[in-house]
BAZA-32657 format. One record per residue (C-alpha): residue number from 0; x, y, z. Coordinates in nm, 3 decimals, m for minus. Example, Ala and Ser with C-alpha at 12.3 -4.5 7.8 and 13.67 -1.06 7.14 Angstrom:
<rs>
0/1.230/m0.450/0.780
1/1.367/m0.106/0.714
</rs>
This chain:
<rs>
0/0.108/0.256/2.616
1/m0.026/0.019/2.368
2/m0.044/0.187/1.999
3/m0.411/0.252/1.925
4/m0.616/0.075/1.674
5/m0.824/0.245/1.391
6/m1.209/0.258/1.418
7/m1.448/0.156/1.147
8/m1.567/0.505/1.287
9/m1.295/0.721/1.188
10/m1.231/0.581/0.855
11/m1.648/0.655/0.749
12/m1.610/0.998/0.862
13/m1.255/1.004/0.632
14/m1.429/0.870/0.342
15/m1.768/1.123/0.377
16/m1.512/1.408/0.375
17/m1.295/1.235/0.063
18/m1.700/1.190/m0.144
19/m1.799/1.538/m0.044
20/m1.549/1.754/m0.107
21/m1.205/1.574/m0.271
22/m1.387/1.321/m0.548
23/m1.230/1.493/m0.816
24/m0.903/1.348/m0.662
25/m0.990/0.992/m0.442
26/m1.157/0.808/m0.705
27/m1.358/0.511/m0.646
28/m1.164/0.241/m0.805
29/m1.343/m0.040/m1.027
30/m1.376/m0.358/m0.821
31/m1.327/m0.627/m1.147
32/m1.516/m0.972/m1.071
33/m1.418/m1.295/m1.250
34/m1.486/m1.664/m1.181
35/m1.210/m1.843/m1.007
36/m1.165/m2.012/m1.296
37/m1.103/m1.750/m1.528
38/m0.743/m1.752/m1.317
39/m0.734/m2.130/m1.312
40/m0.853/m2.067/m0.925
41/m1.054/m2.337/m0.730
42/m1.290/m2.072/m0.565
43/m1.627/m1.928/m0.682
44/m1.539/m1.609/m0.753
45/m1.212/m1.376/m0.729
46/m1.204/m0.989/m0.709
47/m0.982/m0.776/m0.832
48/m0.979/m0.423/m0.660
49/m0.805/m0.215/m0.898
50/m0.704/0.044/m0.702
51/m0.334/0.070/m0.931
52/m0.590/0.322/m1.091
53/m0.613/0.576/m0.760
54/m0.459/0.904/m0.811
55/m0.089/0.861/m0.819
56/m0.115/0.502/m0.943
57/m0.153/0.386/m0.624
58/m0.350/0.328/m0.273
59/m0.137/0.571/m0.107
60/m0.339/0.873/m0.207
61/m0.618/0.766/0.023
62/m0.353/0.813/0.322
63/m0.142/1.121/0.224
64/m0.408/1.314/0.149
65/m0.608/1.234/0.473
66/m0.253/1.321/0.636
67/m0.256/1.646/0.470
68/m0.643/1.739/0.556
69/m0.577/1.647/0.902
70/m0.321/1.928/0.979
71/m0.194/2.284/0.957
72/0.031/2.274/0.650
73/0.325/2.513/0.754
74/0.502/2.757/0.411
75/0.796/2.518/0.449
76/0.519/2.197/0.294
77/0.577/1.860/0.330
78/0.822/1.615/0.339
79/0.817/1.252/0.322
80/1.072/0.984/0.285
81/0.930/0.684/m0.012
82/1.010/0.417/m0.243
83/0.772/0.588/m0.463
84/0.447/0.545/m0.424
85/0.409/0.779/m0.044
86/0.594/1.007/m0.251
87/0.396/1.017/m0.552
88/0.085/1.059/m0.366
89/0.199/1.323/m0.126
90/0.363/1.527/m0.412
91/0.003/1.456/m0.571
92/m0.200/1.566/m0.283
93/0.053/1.853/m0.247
94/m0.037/1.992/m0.553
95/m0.375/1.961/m0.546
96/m0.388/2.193/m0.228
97/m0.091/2.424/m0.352
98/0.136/2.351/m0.107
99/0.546/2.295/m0.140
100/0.680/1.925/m0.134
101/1.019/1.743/m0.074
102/1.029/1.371/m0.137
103/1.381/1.130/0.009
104/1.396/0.801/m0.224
105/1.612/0.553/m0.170
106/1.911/0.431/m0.427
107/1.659/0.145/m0.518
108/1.388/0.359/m0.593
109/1.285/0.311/m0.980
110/1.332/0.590/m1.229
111/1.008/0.580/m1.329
112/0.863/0.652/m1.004
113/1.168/0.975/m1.016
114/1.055/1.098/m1.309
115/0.679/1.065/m1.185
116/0.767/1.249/m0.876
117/0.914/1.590/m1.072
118/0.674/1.569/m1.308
119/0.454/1.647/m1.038
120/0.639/1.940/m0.879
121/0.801/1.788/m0.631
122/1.182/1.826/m0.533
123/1.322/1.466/m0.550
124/1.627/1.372/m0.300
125/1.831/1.072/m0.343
126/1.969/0.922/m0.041
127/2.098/0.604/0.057
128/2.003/0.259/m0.116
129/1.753/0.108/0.138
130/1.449/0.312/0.270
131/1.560/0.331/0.567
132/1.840/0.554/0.479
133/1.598/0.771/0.315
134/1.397/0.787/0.609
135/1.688/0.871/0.819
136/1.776/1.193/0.562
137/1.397/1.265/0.582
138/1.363/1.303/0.960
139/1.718/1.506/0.964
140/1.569/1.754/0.710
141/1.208/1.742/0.823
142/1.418/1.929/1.183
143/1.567/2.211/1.001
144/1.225/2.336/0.807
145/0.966/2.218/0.987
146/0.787/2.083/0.717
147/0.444/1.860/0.804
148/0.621/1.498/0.788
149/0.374/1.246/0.623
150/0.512/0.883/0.693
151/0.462/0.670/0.374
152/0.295/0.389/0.672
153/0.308/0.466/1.043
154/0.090/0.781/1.093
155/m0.283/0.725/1.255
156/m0.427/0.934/0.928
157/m0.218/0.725/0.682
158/m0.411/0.391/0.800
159/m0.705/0.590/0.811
160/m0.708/0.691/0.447
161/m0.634/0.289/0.314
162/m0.894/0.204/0.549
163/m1.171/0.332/0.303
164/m1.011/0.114/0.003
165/m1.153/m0.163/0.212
166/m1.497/0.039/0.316
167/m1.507/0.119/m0.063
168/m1.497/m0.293/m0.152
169/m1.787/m0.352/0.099
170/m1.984/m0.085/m0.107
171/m1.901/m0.253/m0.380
172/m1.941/m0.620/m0.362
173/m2.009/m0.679/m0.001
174/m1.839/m0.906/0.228
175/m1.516/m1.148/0.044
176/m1.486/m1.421/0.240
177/m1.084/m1.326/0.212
178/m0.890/m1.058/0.094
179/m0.539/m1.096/m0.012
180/m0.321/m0.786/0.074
181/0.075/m0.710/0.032
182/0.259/m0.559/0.318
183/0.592/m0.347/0.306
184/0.575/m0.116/0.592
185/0.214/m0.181/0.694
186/m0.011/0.089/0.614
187/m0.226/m0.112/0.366
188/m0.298/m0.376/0.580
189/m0.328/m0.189/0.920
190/m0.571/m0.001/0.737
191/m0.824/m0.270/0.572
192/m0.770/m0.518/0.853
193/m0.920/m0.239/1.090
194/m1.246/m0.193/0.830
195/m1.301/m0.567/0.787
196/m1.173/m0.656/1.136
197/m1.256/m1.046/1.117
198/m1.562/m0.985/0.927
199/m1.382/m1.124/0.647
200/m1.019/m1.312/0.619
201/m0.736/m1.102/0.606
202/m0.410/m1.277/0.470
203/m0.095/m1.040/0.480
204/0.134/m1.106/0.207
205/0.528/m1.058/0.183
206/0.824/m1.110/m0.031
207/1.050/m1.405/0.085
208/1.349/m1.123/0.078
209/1.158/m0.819/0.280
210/0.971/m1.049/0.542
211/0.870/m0.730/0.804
212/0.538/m0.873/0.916
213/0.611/m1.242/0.942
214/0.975/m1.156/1.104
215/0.774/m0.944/1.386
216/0.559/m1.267/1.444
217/0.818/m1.490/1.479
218/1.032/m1.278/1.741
219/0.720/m1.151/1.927
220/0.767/m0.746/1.834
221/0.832/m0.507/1.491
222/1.204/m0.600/1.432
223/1.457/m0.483/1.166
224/1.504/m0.732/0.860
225/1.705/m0.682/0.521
226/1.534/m0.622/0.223
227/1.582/m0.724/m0.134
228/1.423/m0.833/m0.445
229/1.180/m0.799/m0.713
230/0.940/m0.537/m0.484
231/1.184/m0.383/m0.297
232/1.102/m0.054/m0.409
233/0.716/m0.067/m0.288
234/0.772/m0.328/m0.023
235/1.120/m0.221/0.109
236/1.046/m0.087/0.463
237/1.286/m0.247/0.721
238/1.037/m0.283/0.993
239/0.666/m0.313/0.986
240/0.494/0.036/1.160
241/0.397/0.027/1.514
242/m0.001/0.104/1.394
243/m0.017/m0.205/1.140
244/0.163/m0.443/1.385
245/m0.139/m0.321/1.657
246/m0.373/m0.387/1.357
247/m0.248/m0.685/1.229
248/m0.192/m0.882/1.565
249/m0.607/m0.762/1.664
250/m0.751/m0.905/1.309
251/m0.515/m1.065/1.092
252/m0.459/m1.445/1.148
253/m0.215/m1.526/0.870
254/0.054/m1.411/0.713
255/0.243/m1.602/0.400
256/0.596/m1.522/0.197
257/0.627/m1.559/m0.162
258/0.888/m1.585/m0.350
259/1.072/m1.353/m0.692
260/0.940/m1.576/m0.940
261/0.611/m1.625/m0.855
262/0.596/m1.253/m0.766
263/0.731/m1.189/m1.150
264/0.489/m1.458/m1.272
265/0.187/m1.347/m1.132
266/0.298/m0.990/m1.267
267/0.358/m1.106/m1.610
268/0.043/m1.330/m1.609
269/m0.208/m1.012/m1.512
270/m0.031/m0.814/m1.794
271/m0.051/m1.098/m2.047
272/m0.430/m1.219/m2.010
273/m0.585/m0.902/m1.823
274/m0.403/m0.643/m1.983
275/m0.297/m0.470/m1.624
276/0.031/m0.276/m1.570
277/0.109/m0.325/m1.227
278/0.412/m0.331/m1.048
279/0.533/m0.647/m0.809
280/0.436/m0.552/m0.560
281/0.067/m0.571/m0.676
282/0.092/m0.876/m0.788
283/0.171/m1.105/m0.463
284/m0.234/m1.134/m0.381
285/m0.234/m1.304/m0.718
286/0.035/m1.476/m0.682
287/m0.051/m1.658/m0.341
288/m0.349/m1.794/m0.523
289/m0.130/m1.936/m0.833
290/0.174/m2.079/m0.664
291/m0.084/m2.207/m0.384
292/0.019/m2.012/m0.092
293/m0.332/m1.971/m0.023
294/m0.598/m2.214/m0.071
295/m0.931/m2.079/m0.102
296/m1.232/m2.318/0.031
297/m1.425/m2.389/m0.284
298/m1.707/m2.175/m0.266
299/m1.536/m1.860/m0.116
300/m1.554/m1.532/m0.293
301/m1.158/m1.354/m0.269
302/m1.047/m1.008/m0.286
303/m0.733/m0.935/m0.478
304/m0.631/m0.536/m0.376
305/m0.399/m0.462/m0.675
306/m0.234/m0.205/m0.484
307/0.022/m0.031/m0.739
308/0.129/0.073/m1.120
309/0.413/0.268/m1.030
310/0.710/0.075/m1.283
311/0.895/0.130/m1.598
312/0.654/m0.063/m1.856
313/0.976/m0.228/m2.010
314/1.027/m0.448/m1.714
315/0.701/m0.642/m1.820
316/0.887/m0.823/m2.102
</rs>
């Protein structure tokens, strides 16, 4: 059986329940709006949907704690395998409803997003380099305690909750004529390709060195690729989720690779003139537009999601 889109429906009735009862922990991110060429862009207007400053540092809160809301939480907590980020924002989530969390990181996992994750209570397991290998602990563990498994991109609730980072943009500005999103294991773009649907231009963006979506396109079906680089950490799923791939093939027309420098560049350029801490993998919508990847028509308004500030500030210099 095919794998089951997301409804515009379910993610409004996610978002009432995050604005009536959880605002003190989903915020509603600013939505920063500069002429295209106040980033030396050819377009009438670019977007920046700083959503780095979500709870956690990150979009994943949206998902992990719409995971959490969604099901019985057993004494043994939750588990999760992450880069960093899913982890964060389920440890985060976890704590906010008192509940016991165990997070699987890979070997390239940053320290900063270690030290994040046990300053928020959570116990912190090394495993592996790649996140696979993490994953692989994860599920082993998850068996023996029986633990509510949140999946930092592949769970129906997970798209759900970054589904109303994209209903929250609408609010806010209306319809972009495009919005430029980064993709690691899918749940970002699975989740604000199925609020925008083709109302507006979705463009998945990918590291040259973890290419999950535009490998998948090429062969026909989610395959495994290697993974490397500058976002590795965020961006370092082996194989894009069965949800986003359903999502993604419905609504999302193109999908564009990028390469380490212009990653770093665009990362560098954001802290330099905008004064934004954001890690790599936040900086690829950016850095389509500046290395041309993407070509805006001239009067089209585009949407930036800076997904992510999860890094160790010394790697800005």
């Amino acid at each position: 059986m095919a794998d089951p889109l997301i409804t515009r429906a379910q993610i409004e009735a996610c978002a009432k329940v995050f604005e009536e009862k959880y605002s003190h922990f989903i915020h509603q991110t600013p939505l920063m709006k500069l002429p295209g060429k106040a980033l030396g862009i050819a377009c009438a207007e670019v977007w920046l949907k700083l959503e780095h400053m979500q709870t956690g540092g990150s979009f994943k809160a949206r998902g992990m704690l719409n995971r959490l809301l969604s099901n019985p939480i057993p004494d043994s907590g939750v588990i999760v395998a992450s880069g960093g980020n899913a982890g964060i924002a389920t440890a985060a989530a976890a704590r906010a409803l008192g509940v016991r969390c165990e997070v699987f990181v890979p070997g390239v996992s940053s320290l900063a997003k270690r030290e994040r994750l046990a300053a928020l209570g959570a116990k912190v397991v090394v495993v592996g380099e790649a996140y696979s290998d993490a994953l692989a602990a994860c599920l082993k563990r998850q068996q023996q305690t029986g633990a509510l498994l949140t999946h930092a991109y592949d769970q129906v609730e997970v798209l759900t909750g970054a589904g109303t980072l994209a209903r929250e943009i609408e609010l806010q500005g209306g319809l972009p004529g495009s919005v430029l999103v980064s993709v690691g294991g899918g749940g970002l773009i699975g989740g604000v390709a199925s609020w925008f649907e083709q109302r507006s231009r979705v463009v998945a963006l990918e590291p040259e060195l973890a290419p999950t979506l535009f490998n998948a396109r090429f062969a026909g079906e989610p395959v495994d690729v290697a993974v490397s680089g500058i976002a590795a950490d965020s961006l370092g799923a082996r194989r894009i989720g069965a949800l986003a791939w359903a999502a993604t093939q419905a609504y999302v027309r193109d999908s564009l690779l990028l390469d380490d420098i212009s990653i770093k560049q665009a990362q560098q350029w954001l802290w330099r003139e905008l004064k934004l801490e954001i890690e790599p993998a936040a900086a690829l919508p950016l850095a389509a537009l500046q290395s041309g990847r993407y070509l805006p028509p001239a009067n089209e308004t585009v949407c930036l999601i800076i997904c992510g500030a999860n890094l160790d500030p010394a790697s800005l210099g």
